[in-house]
Structure formats: C-alpha cells, structure tokens
C-alpha positions in Angstrom: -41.2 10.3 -19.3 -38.3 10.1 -16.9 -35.5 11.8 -18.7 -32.0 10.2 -18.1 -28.6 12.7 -17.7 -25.9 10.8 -19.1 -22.4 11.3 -16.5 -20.3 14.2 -17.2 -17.0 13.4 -15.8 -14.6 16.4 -13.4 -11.5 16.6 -14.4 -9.0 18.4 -12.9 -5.9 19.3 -15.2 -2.3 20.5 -13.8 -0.1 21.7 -17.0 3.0 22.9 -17.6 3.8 26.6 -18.5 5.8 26.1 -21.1 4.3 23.4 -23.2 1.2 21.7 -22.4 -0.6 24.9 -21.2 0.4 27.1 -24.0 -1.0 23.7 -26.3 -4.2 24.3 -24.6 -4.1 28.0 -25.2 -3.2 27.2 -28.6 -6.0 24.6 -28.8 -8.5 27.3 -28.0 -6.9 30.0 -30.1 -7.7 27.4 -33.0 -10.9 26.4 -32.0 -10.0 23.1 -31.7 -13.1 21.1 -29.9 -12.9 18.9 -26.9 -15.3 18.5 -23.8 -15.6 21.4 -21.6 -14.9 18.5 -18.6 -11.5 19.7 -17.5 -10.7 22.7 -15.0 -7.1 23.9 -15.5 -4.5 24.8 -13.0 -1.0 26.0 -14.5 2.0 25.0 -12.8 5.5 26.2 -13.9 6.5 22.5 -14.6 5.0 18.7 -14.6 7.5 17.9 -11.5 6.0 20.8 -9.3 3.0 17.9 -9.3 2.8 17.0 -5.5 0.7 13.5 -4.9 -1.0 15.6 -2.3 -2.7 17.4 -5.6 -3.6 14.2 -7.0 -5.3 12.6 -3.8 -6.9 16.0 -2.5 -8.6 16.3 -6.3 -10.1 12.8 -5.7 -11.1 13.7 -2.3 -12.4 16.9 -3.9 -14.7 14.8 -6.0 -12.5 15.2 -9.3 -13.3 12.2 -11.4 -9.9 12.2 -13.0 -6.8 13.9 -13.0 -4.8 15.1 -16.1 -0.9 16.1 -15.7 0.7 17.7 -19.0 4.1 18.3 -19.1 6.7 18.9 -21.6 8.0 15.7 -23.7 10.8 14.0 -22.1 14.5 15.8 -23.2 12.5 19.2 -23.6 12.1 20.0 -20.2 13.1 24.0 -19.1 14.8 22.9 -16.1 17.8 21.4 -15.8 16.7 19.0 -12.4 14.9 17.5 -15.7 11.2 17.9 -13.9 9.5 15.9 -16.3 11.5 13.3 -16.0 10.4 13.2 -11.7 6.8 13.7 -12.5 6.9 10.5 -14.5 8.8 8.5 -12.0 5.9 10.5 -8.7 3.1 9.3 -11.7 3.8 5.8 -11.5 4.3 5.5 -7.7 0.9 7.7 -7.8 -0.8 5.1 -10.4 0.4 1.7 -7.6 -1.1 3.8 -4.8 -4.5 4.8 -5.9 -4.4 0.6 -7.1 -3.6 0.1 -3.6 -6.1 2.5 -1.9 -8.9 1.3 -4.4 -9.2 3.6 -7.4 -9.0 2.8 -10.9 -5.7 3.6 -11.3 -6.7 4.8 -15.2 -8.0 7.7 -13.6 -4.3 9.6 -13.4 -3.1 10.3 -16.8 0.3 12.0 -18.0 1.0 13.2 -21.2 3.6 15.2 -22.6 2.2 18.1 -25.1 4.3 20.6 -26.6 3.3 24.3 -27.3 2.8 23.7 -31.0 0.3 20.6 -30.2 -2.9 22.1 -29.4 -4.8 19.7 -31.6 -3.2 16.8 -29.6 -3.6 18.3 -26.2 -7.9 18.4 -28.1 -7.5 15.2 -29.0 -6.0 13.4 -25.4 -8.7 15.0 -23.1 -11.5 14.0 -25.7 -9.9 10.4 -25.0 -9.8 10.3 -21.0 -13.2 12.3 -20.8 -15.0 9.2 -23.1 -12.4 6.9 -20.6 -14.0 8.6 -17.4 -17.6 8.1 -18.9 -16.8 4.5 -19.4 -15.2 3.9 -16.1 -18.3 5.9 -14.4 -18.3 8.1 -10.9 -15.2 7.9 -8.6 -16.6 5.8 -5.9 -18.8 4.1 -8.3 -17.2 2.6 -10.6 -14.4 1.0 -7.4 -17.7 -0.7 -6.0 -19.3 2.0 -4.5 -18.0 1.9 -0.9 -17.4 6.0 -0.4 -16.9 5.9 3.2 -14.1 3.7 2.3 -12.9 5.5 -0.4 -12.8 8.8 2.1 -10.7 6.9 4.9 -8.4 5.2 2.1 -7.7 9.1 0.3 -7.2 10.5 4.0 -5.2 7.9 5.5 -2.9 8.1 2.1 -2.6 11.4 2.3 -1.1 12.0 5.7 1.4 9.6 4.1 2.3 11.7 1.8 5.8 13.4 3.1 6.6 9.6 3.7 6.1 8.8 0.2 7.9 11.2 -1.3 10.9 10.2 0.6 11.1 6.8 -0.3 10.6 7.4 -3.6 13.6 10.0 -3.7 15.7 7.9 -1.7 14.8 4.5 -2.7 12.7 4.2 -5.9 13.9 7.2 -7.9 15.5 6.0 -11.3 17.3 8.0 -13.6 16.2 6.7 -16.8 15.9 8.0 -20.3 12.9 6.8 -21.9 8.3 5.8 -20.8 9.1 2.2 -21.7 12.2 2.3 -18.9 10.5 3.6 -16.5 7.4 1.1 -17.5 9.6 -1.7 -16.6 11.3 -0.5 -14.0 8.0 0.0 -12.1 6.3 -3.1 -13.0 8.9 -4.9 -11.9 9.2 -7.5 -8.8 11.5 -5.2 -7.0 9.4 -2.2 -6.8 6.2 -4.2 -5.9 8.5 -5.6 -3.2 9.8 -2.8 -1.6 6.0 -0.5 -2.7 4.7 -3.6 -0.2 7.4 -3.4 2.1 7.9 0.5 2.7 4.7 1.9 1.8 1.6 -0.5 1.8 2.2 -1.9 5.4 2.5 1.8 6.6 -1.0 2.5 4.7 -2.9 -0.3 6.1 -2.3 0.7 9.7 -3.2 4.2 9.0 -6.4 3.3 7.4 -6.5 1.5 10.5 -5.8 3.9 12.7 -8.2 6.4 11.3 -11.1 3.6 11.6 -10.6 3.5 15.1 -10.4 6.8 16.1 -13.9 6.4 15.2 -15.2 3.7 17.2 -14.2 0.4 18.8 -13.9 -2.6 16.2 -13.1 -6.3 16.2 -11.0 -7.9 13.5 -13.4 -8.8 11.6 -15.4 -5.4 11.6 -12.0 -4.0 10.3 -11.4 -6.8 7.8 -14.9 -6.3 6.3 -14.4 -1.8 6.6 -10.9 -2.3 5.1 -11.2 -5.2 2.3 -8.0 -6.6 4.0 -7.9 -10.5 4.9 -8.4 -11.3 8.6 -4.8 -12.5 8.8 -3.4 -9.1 7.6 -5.4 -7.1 9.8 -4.5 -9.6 12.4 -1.0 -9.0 11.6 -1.1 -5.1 11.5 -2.9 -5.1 14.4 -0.1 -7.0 16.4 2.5 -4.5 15.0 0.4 -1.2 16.1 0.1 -2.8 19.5 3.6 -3.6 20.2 4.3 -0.2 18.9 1.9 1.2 21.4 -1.0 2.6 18.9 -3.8 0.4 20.1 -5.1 -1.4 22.9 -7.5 -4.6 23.2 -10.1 -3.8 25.1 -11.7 -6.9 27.3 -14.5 -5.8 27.9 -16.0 -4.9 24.5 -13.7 -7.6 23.1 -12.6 -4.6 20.1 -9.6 -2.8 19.8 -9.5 1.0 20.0 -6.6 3.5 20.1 -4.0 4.0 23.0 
C-alpha cells in the first residue's frame, strides 16, 4: 500500500509590530487554531516590505507569501506605511503575473492587535488556497528552470522597480477599492508594459545567454515569449550593445 502525503504548503509571513504580529501573539495566547504552515518574520511596519523579500521567499522555495499590516488610517507612522505597502503589493501581484507565478500567492491583509481570531482565520484561508493552487513551480506548469531565471532576472530589477513606482505609479489614495482601480486600469498596464516588462524580458534574456548561445526560437520556446517579441528585444539589446549575432553558430550570445 503506497501511502500518499497530501502538500503542506511554506509560507513565509512578514507582520507588522504593532498590529498584525501582536494578533498573532494574541492568536496563540488564545489558542486560537490554524495550520502550523507559516514562518514569521516581524517587521516594524507593512511598508518596510521590500519586493526583494517577496521574490527571494519564492526563490527560497516559499509557496506563499503573507504581509500583515495595520488597517489602512491606523498606521504608527506618519509616511502612512501601510498605505505604500499596498500600492508595492499590487505592482508585486502584476509582476509575479508577469514572471509566471500565480499571482494569488502574495496576500495582504490588515489585522489589528485585538484580532487574533481573524489573523487564525486568514492563514487557515491562504494555506487551503496554497493546497489548492499546489507547489510553486507546479502549479505555473512546472517549468522551474524558468521559474529560477524569471525570479533572478526580476530581482536584479528590483531598485528599478521601486523607482518607477515612487516616481511614476505611486498614488495617494484613501481606500483597497481605489487603489483596485487605479491598478487595473489601462494606464498602469500601459506604462507596467512600457517601463517595466520590456526591461524584464531582456534581462531574462540576458541571463539565458550568459548561459549558452541560442537562436530565436530556442529563446522564444525558454522564455514563453512570441518570436516577434524576442525578435524585437533582441534588436534593442543589440543596438544597445548587449549581444552579438554570431555567424557561425547562427545564435546570439552576449557582447
């Protein structure tokens, strides 16, 4: 009888000190029962949430990532972190869509210190969500050498990312459904394309030929990307002197 071990999710969690850390300490102090999936890292506030945490948990192996914070018009701070980690969380959410993870797998959530039972009841909800959506890598079509250049390649993006968003994406709204809309909206996708997808193509790229010679359609089929685009990122790293054509194996390979 082969015996069958059903998936147990990681979850790494990054809370708040003030409120959604002291709900888990009060969730415990109660006894208040929820799977034993997350591993908690306090932070003094939601904001102090760099995306570099986010993609090094995934590259870690982390199956999901939690980020607590206090509800919006309760932060301690006056730069109003919460109010930034929402705005990083939904840039965060369009690049993992982007890179080709479930973007469900990043979850905010705003507990207070007097919540514990809800803080219980939210990581009972994303551990059954993580079951259902399976192993990272798995459950995105299984392609982990992808997955690994994709996290990598975003990643050295990062101080990039964060700059854009400050300088061009950052909204100063009151309410989730605001920033919701302001996110999903044509705009954003346009300039998310513009200023950050185009730069994360040619550093997955990049990053694919630093390991070996490759023809377009070798990078098409490593990448997911159509034939044109790499075509067309391919021009723009040459002209800009990252890669070379090389006749003689008919593949490109770095400069």
């Amino acid at each position: 009888m082969v015996l069958r071990h059903e998936f147990e999710p990681r979850i790494l969690g990054f809370l708040c000190n003030w409120c959604c850390y002291a709900g888990a300490d009060l969730a415990g102090v109660s006894r208040y029962q929820y799977p034993p999936n997350i591993r908690i890292i306090r932070v003094m506030c939601s904001g102090r949430v760099d995306p570099a945490f986010i993609l090094r948990a995934f590259s870690n192996g982390s199956d999901g990532v939690f980020v607590g914070g206090c509800w919006l018009g309760e932060c301690h701070y006056i730069t109003r972190g919460n109010h930034e980690a929402l705005s990083l969380m939904h840039l965060c959410k369009k690049l993992l869509e982007r890179i080709g993870i479930n973007p469900e797998r990043l979850r905010l959530e705003w507990v207070s210190a007097s919540e514990g039972i809800r803080f219980s009841q939210i990581i009972t909800d994303f551990t059954r969500q993580l079951k259902e959506l399976g192993p990272l890598g798995a459950g995105e079509g299984g392609n982990k050498n992808g997955l690994k250049l994709s996290l990598e390649a975003a990643t050295s993006l990062v101080p990039y990312i964060k700059l854009v968003e400050s300088k061009r994406l950052r909204a100063h709204l009151r309410t989730e459904e605001e920033y919701e809309e302001f996110f999903s909206s044509d705009e954003v996708g346009r300039l998310f394309n513009e200023l950050i997808a185009d730069k994360l193509a040619i550093r997955q790229i990049l990053l694919l030929l630093r390991e070996r010679p490759l023809s377009t359609g070798e990078i098409a089929e490593s990448t997911g990307l159509k034939r044109s685009e790499v075509s067309r990122y391919l021009d723009i790293s040459a002209r800009r002197g990252l890669i070379r054509f090389d006749e003689s194996q008919m593949r490109f390979a770095p400069a």
